[in-house]
C-alpha positions in Angstrom: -5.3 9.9 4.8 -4.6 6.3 5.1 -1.6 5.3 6.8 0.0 1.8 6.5 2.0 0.4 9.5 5.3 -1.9 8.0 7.2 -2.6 11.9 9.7 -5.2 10.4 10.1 -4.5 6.7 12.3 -6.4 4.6 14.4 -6.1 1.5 14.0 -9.1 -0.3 16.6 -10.8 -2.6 15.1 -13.1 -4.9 17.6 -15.2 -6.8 16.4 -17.7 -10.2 17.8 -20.6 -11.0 16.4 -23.8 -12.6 17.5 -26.1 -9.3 19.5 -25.8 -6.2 22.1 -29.0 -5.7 22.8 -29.1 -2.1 26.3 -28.8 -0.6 27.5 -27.4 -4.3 28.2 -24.5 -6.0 24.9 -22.8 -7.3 24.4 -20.1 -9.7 21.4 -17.9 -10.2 20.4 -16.7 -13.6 18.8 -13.7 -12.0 19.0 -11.8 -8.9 17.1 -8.8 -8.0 15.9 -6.4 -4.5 12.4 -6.0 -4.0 10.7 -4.2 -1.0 9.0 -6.3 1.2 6.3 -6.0 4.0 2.5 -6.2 4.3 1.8 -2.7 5.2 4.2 -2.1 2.0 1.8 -4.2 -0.7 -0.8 -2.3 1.0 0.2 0.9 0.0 1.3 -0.5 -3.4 -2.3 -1.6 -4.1 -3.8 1.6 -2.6 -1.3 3.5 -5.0 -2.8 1.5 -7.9 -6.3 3.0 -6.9 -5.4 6.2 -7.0 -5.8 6.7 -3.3 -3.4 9.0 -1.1 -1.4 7.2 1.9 1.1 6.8 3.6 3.9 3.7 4.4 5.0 4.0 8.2 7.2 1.8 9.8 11.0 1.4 10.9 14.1 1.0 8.7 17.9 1.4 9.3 21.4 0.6 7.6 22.0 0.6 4.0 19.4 -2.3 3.2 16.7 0.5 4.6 18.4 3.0 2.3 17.4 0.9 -0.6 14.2 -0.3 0.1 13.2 3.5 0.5 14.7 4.4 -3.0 12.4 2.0 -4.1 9.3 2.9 -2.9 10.2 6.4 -3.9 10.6 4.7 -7.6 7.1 3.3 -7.2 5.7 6.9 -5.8 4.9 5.4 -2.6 5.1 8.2 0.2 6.9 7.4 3.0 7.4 8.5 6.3 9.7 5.9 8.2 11.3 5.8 11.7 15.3 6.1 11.1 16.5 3.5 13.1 20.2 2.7 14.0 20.1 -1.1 13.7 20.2 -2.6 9.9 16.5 -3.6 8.2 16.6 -7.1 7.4 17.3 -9.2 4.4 15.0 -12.3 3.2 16.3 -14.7 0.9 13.5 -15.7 -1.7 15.1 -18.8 -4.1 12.9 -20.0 -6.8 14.3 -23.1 -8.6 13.2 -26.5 -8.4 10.8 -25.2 -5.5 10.3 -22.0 -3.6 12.7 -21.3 -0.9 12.4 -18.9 1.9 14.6 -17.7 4.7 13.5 -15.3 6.6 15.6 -12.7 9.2 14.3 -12.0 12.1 14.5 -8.0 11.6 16.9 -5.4 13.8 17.0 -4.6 17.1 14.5 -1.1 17.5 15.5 1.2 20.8 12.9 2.6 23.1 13.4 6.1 21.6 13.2 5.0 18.5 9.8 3.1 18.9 8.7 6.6 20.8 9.7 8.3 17.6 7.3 5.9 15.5 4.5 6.5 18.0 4.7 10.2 17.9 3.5 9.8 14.3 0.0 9.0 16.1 -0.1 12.4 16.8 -0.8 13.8 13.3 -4.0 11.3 13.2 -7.2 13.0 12.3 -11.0 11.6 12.8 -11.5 9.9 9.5 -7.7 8.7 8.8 -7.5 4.9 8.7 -4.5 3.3 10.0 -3.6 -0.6 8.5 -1.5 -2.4 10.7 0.3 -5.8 9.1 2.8 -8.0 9.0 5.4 -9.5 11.9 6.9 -8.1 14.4 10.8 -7.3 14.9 12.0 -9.9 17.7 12.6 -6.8 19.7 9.0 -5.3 20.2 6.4 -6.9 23.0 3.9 -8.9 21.3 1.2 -6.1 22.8 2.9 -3.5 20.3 0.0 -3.4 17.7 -2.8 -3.7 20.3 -1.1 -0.7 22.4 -1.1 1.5 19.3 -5.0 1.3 19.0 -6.3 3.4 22.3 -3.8 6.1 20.4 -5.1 5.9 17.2 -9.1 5.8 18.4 -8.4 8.9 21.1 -8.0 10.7 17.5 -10.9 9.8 16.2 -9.3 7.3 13.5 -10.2 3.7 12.4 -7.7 1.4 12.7 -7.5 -2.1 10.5 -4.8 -5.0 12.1 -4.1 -7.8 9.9 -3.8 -10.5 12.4 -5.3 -14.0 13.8 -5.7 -15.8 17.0 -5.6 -14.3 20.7 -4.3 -10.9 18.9 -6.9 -10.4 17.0 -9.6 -11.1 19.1 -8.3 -8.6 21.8 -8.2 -5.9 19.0 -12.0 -6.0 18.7 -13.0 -3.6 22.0 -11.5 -1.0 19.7 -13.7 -1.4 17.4 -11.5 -2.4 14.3 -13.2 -1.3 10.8 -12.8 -4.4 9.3 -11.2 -8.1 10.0 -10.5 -10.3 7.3 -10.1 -13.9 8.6 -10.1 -16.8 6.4 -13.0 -19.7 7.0 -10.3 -21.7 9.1 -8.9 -19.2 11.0 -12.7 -18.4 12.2 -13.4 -21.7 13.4 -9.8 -21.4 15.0 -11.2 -18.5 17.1 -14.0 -20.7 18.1 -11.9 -23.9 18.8 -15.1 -25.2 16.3 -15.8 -26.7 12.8 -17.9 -25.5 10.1 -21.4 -27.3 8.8 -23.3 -25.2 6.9 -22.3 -21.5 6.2 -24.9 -20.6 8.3 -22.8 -21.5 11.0 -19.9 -19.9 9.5 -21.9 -16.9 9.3 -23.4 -16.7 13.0 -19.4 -17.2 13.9 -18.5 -13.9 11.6 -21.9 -12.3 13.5 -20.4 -13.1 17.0 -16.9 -11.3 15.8 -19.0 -8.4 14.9 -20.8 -8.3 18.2 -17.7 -8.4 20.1 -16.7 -5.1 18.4 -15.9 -5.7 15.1 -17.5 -2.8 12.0 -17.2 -5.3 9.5 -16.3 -9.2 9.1 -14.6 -10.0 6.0 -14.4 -14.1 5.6 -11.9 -14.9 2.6 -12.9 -18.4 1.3 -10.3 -18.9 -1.7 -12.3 -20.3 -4.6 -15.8 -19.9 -3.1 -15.1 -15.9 -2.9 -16.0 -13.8 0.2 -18.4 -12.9 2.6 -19.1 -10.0 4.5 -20.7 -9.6 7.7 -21.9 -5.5 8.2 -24.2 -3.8 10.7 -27.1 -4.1 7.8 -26.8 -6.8 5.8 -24.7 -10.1 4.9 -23.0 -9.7 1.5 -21.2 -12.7 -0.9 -18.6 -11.8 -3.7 -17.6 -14.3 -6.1 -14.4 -15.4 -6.9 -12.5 -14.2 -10.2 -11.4 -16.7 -12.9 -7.7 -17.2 -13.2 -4.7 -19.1 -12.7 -3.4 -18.9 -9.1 0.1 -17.9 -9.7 0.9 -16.8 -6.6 -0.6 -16.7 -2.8 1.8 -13.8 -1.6 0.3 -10.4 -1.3 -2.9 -11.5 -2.2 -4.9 -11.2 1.2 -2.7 -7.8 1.6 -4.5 -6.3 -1.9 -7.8 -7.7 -0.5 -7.5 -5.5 2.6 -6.1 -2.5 0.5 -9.5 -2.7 -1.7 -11.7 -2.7 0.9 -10.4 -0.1 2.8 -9.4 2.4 -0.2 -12.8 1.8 -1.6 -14.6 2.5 2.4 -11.9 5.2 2.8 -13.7 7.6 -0.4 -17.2 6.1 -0.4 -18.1 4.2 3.1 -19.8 1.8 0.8 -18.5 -1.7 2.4 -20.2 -3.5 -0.1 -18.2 -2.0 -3.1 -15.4 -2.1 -0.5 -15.8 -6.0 -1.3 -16.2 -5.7 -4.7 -12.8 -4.1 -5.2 -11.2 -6.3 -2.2 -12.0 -9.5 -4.1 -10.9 -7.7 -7.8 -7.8 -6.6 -5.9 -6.7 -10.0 -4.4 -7.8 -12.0 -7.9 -5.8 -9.7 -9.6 -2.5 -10.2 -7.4 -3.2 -14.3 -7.1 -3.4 -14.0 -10.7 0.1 -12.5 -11.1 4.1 -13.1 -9.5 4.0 -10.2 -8.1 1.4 -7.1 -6.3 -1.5 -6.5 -9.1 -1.4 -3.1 -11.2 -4.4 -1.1 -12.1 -4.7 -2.8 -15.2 -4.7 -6.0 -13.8 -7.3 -5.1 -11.4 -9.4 -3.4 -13.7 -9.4 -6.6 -16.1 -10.6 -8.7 -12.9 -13.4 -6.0 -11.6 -16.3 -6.9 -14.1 -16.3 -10.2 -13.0 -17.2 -9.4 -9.5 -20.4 -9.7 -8.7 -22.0 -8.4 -5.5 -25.3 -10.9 -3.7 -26.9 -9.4 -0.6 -27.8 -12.9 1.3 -29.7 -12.1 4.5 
């Protein structure tokens, strides 16, 4: 089973309207509730493979009510931490330009976060947890990094979708993948980019320090991926960029659904890359369709 990890999920409430004129009266021409959360378009996109999992997480208050009803519309299984505080609300207003504001997320007890870590126990060798997304204000910043001796004591891989000083103290665990961006590796090495040779030897570093695999996302240029045999490059799908949201979320679900049922990491980037087109390419989390439309044009190079 795969099991994605939500901590501060959010129902979003996206309003329309053609512009927002401050200090007045403003009225949307639509309004609707979606469920938010990495972990959540995660699952969304592993759903769309046809891959069993599971959405983990906290939620609480009628707001959590809702945003389980609709994951249950979208046949996303669920197994969330009841929690007594409310989940949060984000305000998403697309007019003139996109607007966000953002809660912080609820206040989560000490029972109930021993409650969400008793899940662990049900974690068998060759599960895969995914880990994503921000932290509620009231968890320690170690909260992702002190789930991981759990999850590897069980003999399961773990994925955390993270950057910085967190990641980089994830990888004596051994993640199965990281998937940082060609900036955010030169962040980790307070360095700058030349040649992607350098780029490269940086991603081979990661791996040395732990890491299975090194996924680096690089927009239009496609991907790369650093394993224990070989160096792989996918290309980037042709489309219209429509929107950024989600789309390094699906990239993650395709490579891990795809290593989940075949341990073939190269395919695992095949479907990552078709999977994160295919959501950049649409407003909202890609569908099968979507993602089967993008797949053909992904082609696999082995470069070293």
């Amino acid at each position: 089973m795969i099991y994605t990890v939500t901590v501060n999920p959010a129902l979003d409430y996206v309003l329309q309207l053609p512009e927002v004129k401050d200090g007045e009266t403003n009225r949307s021409s639509d309004t609707q509730f979606l469920a938010g959360g990495k972990g959540i378009n995660v699952s969304q996109i592993l759903n769309q493979l046809g891959v069993d999992n599971t959405a983990w997480g906290f939620v609480g208050g009628f707001t959590g009510e809702e945003l389980i009803r609709q994951l249950n519309v979208k046949k996303i299984n669920s197994d969330f931490v009841r929690i007594s505080d409310d989940t949060r609300v984000n305000v998403k207003i697309h007019a003139q330009v996109e607007t966000e504001i953002n809660a912080a997320g609820p206040d989560i007890t000490d029972q109930e976060v021993a409650a969400f870590k008793s899940r662990l126990d049900d974690l068998e060798a060759g599960d895969v947890v995914v880990l994503s997304g921000s932290l509620a204000p009231s968890l320690p910043t170690d909260f992702y990094e002190s789930l991981l001796p759990l999850i590897r004591e069980k003999g399961a891989e773990f994925v955390v979708d993270t950057t910085g000083e967190a990641l980089l103290r994830t990888l004596k665990f051994n993640p199965l993948v990281i998937k940082p961006n060609h900036h955010e590796l030169a962040d980790l090495f307070d360095t700058s980019f030349s040649s992607t040779a350098d780029m490269l030897e940086a991603a081979k570093k990661l791996q040395k320090m732990g890491a299975q695999n090194v996924m680096i996302s690089m927009a239009g240029e496609g991907a790369y991926l650093v394993t224990a045999d070989h160096v792989y490059h996918a290309n980037a799908a042709k489309g219209t960029a429509v929107n950024s949201v989600g789309a390094g979320d699906s990239m993650i679900a395709g490579f891990v659904g795809t290593w989940f049922e075949k341990h073939d990491a190269a395919e695992g980037l095949r479907v990552g890359s078709a999977c994160g087109g295919a959501t950049a390419f649409t407003e909202d989390i890609a569908v099968k369709s979507q993602i089967d439309a993008v797949l053909p044009q992904i082609k696999i190079d082995i470069v070293e």
